[in-house]
PLY file of the C-alpha trace (Angstrom):
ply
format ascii 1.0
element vertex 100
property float x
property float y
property float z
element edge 99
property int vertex1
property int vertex2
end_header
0.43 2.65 -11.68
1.19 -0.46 -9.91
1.12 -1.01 -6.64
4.25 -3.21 -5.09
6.13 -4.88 -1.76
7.98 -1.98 -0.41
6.36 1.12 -2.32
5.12 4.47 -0.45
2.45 5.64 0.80
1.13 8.76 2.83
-0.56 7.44 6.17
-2.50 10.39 6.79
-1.76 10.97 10.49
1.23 13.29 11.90
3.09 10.79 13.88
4.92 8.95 10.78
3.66 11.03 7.74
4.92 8.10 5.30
5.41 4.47 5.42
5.75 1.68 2.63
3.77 -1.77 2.17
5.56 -5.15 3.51
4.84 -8.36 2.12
2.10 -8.93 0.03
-0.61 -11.27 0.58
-0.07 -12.71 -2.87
3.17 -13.16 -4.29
2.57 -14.49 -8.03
2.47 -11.98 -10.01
5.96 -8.82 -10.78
6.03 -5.47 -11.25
9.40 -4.18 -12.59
10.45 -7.34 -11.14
8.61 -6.59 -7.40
5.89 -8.53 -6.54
2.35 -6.83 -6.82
0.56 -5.97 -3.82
-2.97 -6.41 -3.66
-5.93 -4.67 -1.16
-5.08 -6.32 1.98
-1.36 -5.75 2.02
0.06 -4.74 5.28
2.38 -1.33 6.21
5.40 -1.51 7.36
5.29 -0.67 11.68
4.95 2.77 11.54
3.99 5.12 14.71
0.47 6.29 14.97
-0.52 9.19 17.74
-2.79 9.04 19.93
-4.87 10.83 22.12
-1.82 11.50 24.49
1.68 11.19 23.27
3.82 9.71 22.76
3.05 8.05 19.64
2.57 3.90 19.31
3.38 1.52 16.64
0.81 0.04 14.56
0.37 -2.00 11.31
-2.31 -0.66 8.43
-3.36 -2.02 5.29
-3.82 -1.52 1.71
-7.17 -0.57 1.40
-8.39 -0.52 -1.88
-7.28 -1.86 -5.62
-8.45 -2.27 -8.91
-11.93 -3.54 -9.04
-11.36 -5.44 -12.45
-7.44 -6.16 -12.08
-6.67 -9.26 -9.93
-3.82 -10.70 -8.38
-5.28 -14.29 -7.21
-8.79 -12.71 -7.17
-7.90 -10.15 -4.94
-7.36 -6.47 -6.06
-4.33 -5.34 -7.29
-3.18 -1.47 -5.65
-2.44 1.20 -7.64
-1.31 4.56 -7.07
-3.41 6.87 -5.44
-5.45 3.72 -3.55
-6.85 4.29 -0.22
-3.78 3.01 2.27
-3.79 3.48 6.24
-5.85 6.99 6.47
-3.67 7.96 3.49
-2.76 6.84 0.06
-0.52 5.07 -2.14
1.84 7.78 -3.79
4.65 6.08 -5.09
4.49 2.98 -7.51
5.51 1.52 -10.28
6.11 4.17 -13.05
5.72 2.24 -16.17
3.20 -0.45 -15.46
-0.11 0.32 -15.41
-3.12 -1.83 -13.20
-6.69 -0.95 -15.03
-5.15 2.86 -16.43
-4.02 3.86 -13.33
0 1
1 2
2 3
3 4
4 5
5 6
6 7
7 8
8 9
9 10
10 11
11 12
12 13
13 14
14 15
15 16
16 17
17 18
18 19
19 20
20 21
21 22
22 23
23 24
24 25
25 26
26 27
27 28
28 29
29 30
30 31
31 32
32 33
33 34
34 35
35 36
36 37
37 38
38 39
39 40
40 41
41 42
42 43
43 44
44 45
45 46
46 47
47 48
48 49
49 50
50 51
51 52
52 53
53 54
54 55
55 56
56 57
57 58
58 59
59 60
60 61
61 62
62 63
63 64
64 65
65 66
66 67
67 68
68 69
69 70
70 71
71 72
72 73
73 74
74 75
75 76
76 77
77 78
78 79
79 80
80 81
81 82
82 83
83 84
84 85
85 86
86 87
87 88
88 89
89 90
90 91
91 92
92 93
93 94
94 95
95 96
96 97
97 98
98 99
């Protein structure tokens, strides 16, 4: 499913578990009337740990999307995409970005 502005992901590190995507780099094209995000995308600030607490802030990225859907030739996320260390896991539920 479709990856948009605001949607969550795991981050894959202990420090903030889950964060959600901020402001796409391309903002042309909706979702359920959100703006798609595409690979690139940056996390919200979300704490990180590191090798001796406490924890820091950091920003991540979208790291992967559809490799023949495009949002101003750039791809489009979709659930399950690589995000931070994690992944995308919550999305659009009724649009779908190359059957994902």
């Amino acid at each position: 499913m479709a990856a948009r502005e605001g949607d969550l992901l795991t981050t894959g590190h202990a420090c903030d578990g889950t964060t959600n995507l901020a402001t796409s780099l391309v903002r042309t094209v909706k979702a359920n009337g959100i703006y798609g995000a595409v690979q690139g995308t940056p996390t919200v600030t979300h704490l990180v740990p590191p090798i001796i607490p406490p924890c820091s802030s950091h920003v991540a990225f979208l790291n992967k999307g559809s490799t023949n859907v495009k949002i101003g030739g750039i791809p489009w996320g979709r659930t399950t995409d690589s995000a931070d260390s994690g992944a995308m896991i919550l999305t659009s539920l009724n649009v779908l970005v190359n059957g994902l």
